[in-house]
Residue frames as qw, qx, qy, qz and C-alpha x, y, z in Angstrom:
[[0.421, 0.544, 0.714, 0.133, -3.84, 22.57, 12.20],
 [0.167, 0.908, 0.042, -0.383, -3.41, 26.51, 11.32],
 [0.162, -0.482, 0.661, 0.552, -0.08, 26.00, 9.66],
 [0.399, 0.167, 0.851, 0.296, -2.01, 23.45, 7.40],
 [0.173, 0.847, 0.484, -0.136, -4.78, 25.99, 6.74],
 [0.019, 0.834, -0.165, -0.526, -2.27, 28.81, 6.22],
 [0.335, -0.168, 0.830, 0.413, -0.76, 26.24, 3.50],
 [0.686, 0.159, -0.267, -0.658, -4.17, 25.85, 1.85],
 [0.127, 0.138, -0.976, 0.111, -3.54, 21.89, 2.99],
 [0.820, -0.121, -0.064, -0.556, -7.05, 20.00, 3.21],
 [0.007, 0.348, -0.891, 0.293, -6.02, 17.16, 5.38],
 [0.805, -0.318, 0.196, -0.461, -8.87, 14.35, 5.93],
 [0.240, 0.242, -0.925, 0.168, -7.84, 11.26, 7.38],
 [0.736, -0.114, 0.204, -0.636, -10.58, 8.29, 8.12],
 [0.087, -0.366, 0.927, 0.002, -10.32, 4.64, 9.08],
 [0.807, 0.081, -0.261, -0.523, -12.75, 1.89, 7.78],
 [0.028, 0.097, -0.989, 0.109, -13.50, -1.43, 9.64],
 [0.666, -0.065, -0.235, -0.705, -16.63, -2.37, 8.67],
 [0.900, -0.331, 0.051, -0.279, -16.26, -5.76, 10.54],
 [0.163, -0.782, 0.601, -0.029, -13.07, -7.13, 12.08],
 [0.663, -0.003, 0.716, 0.216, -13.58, -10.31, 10.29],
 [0.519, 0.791, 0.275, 0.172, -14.04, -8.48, 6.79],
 [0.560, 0.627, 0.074, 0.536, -11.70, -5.97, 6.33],
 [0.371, -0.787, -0.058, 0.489, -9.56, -3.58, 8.57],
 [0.519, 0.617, 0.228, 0.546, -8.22, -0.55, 5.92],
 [0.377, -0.686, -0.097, 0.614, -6.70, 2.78, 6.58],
 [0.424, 0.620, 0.399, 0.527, -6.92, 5.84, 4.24],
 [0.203, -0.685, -0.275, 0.644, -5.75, 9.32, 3.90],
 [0.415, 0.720, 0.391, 0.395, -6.09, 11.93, 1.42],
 [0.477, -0.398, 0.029, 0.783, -4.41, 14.98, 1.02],
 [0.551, 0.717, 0.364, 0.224, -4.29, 18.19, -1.40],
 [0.472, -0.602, 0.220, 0.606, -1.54, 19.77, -2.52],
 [0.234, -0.253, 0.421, 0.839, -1.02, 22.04, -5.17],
 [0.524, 0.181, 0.125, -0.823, -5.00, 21.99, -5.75],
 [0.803, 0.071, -0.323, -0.496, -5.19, 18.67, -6.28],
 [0.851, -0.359, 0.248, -0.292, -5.34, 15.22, -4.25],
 [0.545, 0.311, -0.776, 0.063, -3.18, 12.89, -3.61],
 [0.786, -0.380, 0.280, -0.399, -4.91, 9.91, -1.36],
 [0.502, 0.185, -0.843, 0.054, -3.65, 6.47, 0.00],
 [0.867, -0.243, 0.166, -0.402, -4.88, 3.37, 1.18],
 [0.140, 0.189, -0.936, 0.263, -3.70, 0.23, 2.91],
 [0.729, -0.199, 0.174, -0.632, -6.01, -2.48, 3.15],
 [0.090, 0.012, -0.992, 0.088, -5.84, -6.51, 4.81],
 [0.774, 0.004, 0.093, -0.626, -9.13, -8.78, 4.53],
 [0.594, 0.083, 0.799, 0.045, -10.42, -12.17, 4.06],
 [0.306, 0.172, -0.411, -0.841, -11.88, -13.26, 1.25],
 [0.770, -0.173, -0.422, -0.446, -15.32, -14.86, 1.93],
 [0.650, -0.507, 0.481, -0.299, -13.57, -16.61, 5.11],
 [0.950, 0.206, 0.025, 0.235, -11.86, -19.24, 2.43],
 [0.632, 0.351, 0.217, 0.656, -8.57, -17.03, 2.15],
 [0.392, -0.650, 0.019, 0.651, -6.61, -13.35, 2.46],
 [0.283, 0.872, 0.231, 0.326, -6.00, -10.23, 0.81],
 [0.363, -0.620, 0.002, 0.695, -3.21, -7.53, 1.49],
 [0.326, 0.766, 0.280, 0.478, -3.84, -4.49, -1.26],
 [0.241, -0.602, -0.168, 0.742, -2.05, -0.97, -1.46],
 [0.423, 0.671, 0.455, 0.405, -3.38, 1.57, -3.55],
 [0.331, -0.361, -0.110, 0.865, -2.67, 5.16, -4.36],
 [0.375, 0.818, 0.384, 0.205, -4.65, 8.07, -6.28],
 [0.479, -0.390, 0.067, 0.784, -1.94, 10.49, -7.44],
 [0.218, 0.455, -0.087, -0.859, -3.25, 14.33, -8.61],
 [0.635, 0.349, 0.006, -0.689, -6.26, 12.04, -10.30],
 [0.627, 0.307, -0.684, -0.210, -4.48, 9.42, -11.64],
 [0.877, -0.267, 0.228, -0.328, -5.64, 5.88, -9.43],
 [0.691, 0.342, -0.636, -0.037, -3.14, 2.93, -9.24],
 [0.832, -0.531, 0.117, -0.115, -2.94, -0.18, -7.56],
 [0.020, -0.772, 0.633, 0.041, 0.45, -0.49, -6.43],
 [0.175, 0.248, -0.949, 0.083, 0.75, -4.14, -4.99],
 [0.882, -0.154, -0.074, -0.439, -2.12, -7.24, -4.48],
 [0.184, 0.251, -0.949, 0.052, -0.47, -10.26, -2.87],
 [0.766, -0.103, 0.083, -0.629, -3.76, -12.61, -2.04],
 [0.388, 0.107, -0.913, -0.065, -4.45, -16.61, -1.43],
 [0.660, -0.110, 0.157, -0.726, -7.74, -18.53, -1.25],
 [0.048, 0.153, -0.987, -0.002, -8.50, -22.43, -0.51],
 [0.716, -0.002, -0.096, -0.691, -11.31, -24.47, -0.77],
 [0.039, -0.211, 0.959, -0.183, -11.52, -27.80, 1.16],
 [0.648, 0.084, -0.550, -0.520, -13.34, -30.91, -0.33],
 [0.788, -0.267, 0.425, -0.357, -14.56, -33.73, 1.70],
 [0.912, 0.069, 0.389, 0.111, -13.44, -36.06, -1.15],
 [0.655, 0.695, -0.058, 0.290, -11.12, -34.12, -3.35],
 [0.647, -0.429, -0.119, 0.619, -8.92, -32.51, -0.44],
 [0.120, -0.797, 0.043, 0.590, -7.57, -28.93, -0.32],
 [0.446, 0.697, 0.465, 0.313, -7.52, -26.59, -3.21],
 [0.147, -0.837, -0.122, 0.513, -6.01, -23.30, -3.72],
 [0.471, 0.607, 0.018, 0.640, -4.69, -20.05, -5.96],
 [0.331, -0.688, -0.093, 0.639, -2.80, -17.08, -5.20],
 [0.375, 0.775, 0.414, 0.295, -2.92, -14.06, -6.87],
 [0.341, -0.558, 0.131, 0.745, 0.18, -11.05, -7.30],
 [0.230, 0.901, 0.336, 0.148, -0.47, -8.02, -8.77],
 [0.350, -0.427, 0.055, 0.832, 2.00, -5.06, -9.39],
 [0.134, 0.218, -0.280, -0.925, 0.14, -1.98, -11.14],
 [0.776, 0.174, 0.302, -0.526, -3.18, -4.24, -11.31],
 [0.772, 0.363, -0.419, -0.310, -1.22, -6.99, -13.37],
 [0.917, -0.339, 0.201, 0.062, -0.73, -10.55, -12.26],
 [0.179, 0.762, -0.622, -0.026, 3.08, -11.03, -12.04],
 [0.797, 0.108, -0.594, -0.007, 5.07, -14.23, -12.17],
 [0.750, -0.584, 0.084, -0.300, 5.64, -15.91, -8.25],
 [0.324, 0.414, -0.829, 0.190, 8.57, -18.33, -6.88],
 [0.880, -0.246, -0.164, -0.372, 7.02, -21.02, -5.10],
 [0.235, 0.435, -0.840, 0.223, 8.88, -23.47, -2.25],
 [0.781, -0.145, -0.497, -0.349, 7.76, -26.44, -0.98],
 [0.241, -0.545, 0.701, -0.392, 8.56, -27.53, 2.81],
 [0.135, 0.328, -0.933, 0.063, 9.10, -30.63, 3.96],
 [0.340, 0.226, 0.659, -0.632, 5.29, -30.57, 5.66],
 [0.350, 0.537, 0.762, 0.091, 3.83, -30.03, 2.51],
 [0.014, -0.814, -0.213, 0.540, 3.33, -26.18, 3.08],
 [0.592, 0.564, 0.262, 0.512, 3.68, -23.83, 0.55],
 [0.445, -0.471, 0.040, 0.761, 6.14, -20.49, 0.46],
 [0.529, 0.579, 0.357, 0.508, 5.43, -18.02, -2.22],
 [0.271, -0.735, 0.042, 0.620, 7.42, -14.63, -2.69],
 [0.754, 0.454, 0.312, 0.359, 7.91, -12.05, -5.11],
 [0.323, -0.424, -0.164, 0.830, 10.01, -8.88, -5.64],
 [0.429, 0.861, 0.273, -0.004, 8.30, -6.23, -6.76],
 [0.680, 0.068, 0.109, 0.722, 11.17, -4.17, -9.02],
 [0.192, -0.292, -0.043, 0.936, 12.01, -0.74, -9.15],
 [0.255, 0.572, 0.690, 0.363, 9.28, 0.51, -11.23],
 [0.079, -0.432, -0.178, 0.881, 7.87, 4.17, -12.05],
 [0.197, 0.507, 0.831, 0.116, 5.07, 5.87, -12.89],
 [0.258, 0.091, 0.225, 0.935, 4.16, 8.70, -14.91],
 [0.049, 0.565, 0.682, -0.462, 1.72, 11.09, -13.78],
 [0.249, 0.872, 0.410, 0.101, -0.04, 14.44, -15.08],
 [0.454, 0.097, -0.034, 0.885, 1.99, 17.47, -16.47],
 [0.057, 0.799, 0.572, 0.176, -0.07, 20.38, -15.38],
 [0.240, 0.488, -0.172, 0.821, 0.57, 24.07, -14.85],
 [0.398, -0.730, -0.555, -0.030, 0.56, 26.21, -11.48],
 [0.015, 0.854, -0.171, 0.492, 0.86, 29.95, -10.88],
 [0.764, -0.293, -0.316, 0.480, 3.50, 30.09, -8.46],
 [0.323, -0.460, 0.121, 0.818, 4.48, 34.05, -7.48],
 [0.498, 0.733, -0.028, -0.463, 4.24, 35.88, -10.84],
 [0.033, 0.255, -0.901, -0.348, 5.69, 32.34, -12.79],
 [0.888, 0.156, -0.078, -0.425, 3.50, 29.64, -14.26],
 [0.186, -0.426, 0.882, 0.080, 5.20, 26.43, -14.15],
 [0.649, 0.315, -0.595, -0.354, 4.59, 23.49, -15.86],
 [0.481, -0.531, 0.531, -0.452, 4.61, 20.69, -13.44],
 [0.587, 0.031, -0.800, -0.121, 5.55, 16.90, -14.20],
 [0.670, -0.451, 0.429, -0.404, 4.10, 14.17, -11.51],
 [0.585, 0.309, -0.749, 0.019, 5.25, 10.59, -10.54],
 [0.898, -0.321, 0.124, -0.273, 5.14, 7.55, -8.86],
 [0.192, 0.569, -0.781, 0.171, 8.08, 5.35, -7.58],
 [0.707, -0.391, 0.452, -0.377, 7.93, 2.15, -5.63],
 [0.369, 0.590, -0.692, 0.192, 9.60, -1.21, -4.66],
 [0.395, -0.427, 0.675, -0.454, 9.28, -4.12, -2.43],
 [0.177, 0.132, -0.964, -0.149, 7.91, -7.52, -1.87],
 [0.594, -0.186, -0.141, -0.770, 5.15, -9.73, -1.61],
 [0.097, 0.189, -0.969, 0.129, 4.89, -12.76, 0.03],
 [0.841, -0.104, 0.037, -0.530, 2.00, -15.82, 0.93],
 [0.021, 0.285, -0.951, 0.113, 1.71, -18.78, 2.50],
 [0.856, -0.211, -0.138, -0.452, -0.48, -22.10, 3.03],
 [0.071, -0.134, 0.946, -0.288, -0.18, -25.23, 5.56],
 [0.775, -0.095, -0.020, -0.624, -2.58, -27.98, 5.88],
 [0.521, -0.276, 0.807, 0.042, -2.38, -31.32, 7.80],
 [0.727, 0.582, 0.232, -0.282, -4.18, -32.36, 4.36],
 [0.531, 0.820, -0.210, -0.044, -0.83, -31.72, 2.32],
 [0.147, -0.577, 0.804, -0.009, 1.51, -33.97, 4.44],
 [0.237, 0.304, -0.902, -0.196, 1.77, -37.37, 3.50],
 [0.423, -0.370, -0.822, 0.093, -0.10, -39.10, 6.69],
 [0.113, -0.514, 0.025, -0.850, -2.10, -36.58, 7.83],
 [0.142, -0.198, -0.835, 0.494, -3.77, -36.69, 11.64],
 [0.272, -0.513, -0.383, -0.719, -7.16, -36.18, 11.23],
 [0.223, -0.511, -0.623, 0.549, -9.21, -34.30, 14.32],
 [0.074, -0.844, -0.527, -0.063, -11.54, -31.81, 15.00],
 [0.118, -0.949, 0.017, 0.292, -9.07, -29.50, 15.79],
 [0.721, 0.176, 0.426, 0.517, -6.55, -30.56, 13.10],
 [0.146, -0.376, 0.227, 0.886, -4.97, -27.66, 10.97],
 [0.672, 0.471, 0.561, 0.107, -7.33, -27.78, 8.02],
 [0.392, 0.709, 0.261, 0.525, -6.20, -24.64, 6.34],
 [0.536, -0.614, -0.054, 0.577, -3.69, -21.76, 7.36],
 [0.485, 0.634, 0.228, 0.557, -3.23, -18.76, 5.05],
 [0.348, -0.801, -0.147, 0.464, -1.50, -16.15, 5.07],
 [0.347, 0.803, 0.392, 0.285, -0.99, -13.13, 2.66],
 [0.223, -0.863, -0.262, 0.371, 0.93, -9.67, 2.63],
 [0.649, 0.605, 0.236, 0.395, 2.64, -6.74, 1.21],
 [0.595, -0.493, -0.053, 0.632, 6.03, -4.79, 1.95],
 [0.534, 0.487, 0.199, 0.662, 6.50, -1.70, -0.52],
 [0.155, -0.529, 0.053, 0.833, 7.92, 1.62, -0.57],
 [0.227, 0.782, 0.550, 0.185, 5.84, 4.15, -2.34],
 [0.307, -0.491, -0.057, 0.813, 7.22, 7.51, -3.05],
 [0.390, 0.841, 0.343, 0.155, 5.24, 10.25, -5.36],
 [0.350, -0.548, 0.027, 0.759, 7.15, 13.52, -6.37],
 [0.196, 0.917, 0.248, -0.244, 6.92, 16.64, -8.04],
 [0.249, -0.641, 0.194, 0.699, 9.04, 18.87, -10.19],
 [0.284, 0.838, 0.328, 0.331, 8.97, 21.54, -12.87],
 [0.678, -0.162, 0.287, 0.657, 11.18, 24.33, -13.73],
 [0.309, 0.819, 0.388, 0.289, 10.96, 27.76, -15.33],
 [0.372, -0.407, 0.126, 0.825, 13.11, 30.64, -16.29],
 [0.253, 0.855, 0.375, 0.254, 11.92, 33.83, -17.84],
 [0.127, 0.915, -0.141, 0.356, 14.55, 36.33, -18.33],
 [0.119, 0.495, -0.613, 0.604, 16.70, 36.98, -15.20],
 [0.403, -0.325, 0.419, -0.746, 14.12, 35.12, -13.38],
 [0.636, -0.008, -0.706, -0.312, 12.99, 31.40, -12.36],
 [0.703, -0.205, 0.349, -0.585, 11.08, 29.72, -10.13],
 [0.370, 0.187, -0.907, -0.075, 10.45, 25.45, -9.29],
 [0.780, -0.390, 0.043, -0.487, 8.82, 22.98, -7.64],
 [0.469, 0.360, -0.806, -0.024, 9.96, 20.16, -6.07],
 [0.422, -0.246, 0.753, -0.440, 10.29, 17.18, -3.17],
 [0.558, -0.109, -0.748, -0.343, 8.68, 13.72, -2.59],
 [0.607, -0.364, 0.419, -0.570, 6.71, 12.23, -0.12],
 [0.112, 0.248, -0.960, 0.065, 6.60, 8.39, 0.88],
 [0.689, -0.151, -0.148, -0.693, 2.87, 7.83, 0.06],
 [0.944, 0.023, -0.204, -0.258, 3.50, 4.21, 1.28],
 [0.393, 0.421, -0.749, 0.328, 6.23, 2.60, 3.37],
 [0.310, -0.249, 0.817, -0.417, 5.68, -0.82, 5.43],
 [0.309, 0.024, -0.928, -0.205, 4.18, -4.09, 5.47],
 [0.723, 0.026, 0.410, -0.555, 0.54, -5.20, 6.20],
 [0.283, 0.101, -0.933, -0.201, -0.59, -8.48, 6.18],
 [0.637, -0.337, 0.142, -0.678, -3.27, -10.96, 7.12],
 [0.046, -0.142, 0.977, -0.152, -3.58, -14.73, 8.51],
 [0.717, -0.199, 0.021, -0.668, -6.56, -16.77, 8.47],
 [0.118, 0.164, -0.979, 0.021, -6.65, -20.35, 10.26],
 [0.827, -0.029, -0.167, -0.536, -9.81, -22.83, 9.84],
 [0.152, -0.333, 0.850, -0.379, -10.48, -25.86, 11.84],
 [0.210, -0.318, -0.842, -0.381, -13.06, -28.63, 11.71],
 [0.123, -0.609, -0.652, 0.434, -14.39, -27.05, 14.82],
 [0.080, 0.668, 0.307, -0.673, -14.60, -23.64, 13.15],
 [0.298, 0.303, 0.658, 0.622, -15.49, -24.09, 9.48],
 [0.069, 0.881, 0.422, 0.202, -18.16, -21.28, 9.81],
 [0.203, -0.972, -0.091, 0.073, -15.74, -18.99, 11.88],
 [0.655, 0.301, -0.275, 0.637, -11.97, -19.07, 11.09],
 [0.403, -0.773, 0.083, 0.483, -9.66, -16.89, 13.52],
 [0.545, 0.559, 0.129, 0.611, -8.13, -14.31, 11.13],
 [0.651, -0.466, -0.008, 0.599, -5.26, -12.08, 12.09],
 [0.818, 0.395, -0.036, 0.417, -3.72, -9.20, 10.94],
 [0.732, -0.495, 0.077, 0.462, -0.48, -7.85, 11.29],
 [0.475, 0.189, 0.245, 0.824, 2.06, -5.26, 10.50],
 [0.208, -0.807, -0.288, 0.471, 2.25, -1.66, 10.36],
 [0.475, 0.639, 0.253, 0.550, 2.52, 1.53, 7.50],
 [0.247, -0.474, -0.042, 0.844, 3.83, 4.72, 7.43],
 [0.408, 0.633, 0.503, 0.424, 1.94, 7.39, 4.73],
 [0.274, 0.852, 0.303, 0.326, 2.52, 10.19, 3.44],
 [0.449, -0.828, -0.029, 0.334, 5.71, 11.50, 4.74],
 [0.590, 0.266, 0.236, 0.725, 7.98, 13.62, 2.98],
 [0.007, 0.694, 0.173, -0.699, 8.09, 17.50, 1.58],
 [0.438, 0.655, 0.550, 0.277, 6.96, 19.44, -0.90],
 [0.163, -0.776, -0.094, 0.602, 8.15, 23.01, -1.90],
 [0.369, 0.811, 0.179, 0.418, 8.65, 26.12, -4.56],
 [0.311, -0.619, -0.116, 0.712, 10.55, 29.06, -4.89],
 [0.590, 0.728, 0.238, 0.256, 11.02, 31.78, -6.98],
 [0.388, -0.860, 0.042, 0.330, 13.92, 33.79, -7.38],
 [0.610, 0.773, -0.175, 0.002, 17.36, 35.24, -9.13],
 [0.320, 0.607, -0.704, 0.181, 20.94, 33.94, -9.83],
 [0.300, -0.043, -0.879, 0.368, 21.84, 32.31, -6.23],
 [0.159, -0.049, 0.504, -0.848, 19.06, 34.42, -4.46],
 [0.143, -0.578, -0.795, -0.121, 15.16, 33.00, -3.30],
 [0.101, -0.345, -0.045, -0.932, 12.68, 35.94, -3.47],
 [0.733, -0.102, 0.069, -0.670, 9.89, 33.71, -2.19],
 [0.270, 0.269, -0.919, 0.104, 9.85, 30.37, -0.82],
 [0.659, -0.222, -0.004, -0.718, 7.08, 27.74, 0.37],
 [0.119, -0.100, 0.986, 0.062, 6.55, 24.39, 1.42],
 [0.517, -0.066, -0.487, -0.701, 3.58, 23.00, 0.22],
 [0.902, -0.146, -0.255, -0.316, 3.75, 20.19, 1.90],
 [0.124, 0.606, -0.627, 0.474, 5.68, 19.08, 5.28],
 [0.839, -0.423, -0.010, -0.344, 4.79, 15.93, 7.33],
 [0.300, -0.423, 0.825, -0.224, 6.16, 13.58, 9.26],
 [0.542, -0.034, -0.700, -0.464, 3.42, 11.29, 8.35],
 [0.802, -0.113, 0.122, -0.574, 0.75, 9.20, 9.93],
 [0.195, 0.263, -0.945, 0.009, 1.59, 5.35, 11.16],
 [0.792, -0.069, -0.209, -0.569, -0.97, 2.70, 11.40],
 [0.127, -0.336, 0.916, -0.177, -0.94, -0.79, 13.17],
 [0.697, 0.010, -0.530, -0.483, -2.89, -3.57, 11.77],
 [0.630, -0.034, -0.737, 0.242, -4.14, -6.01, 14.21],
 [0.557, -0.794, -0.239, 0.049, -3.96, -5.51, 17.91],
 [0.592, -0.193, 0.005, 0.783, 0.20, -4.34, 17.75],
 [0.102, 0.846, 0.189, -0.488, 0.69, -0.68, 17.92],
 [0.654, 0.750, -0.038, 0.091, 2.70, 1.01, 15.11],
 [0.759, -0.400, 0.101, 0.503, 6.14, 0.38, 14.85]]
């Protein structure tokens, strides 16, 4: 923890489970170059009808939600089983693919595409340069959900412990922020650079409802993140030579298991 201190690095890291049927989340926050960069990875229900798998990021001030992959049901004594699902890349719903199994069940998946995101240009004294400094966001992966219900096969078997409803919900992306900026004055110049992997792995959740447990589902979840690993770093210096060199910012990173598995 000195090396982080001798960095100027402010490092909190704190885990929210306000109620292991409500939400199980994992957040860390960082600061680097005098200003934050936090992520979060969070799986819930929603209301105990229905799942949630959400990753978000707040890069040097700027907030975005990377990926939402979600699906909620509502079961009718006389209308039968109901549901949406809801993907999200950058907080907009995105189109789904959608497969139908032979049970009835449903399959949805989507890829999220390369995509990137422009952050804040700002300056920072580096040595006896100013620099100009561009941020960004990168990231990439998939979403996927699912539903089953003896309700959605043909001749369903009704019982008390009968499937009524089986969701499940999650989100796979790579997340990668980075830095760089650039400056020559005279015979002299100086940079920044590096990325980190603010985001990399797949959380998810499950929820299954029974006539016997219509007040309590059993909800699950599952999967496991990596954050914030990568490097950051400056120099300053002439021709081929570095007068002054730093890292800003050196981790391995911080892995999380969702659920009762450890991290993989």
């Amino acid at each position: 923890m000195s090396q982080l201190s001798q960095f100027g690095l402010v490092v909190l890291l704190f885990f929210i489970s306000l109620d292991l049927y409500a939400e199980e989340r994992v957040q860390r926050e960082v600061k680097v170059l005098g200003r934050k960069i936090s992520v979060s990875q969070s799986v819930s229900d929603l209301e105990k009808s229905g799942v949630e798998s959400k990753s978000e990021i707040s890069l040097f001030g700027k907030k975005i939600e990377i990926a939402k992959s979600s699906v909620k049901y509502q079961v009718n004594e006389n209308e039968g089983m109901s549901y949406r699902n809801n993907f999200s890349v950058n907080g907009r719903k995105i189109l789904v693919s959608s497969f139908v199994n032979d049970d009835g069940s449903f399959d949805y998946s989507a890829e999220v595409p390369f995509m990137e995101i422009s952050g804040d240009l700002f300056s920072y004294s580096f040595g006896i340069l100013s620099l100009g400094v561009n941020s960004g966001v990168t990231f990439e992966g998939d979403l996927k959900a699912s539903l089953s219900s003896e309700l959605l096969k043909e001749d369903p078997f009704i019982s008390d412990e009968m499937n009524l409803a089986k969701a499940s919900a999650s989100v796979d992306v790579l997340t990668k922020g980075y830095v760089e900026g650039q400056v020559k004055i005279l015979f002299v110049k100086g940079g920044v650079g590096g990325s980190i992997n603010l985001i990399e792995g797949e959380a998810g959740a499950e929820i299954s409802t029974a006539p016997v447990n219509l007040d309590a589902p059993e909800i699950n979840y599952f999967g496991s993140v990596h954050l914030l690993r990568g490097q950051l770093y400056g120099y300053v210096g002439s021709g081929h030579s570095k007068w002054l060199s730093h890292d800003f910012y050196t981790s391995n990173g911080y892995c999380y298991g969702f659920g009762s598995k450890p991290c993989l």
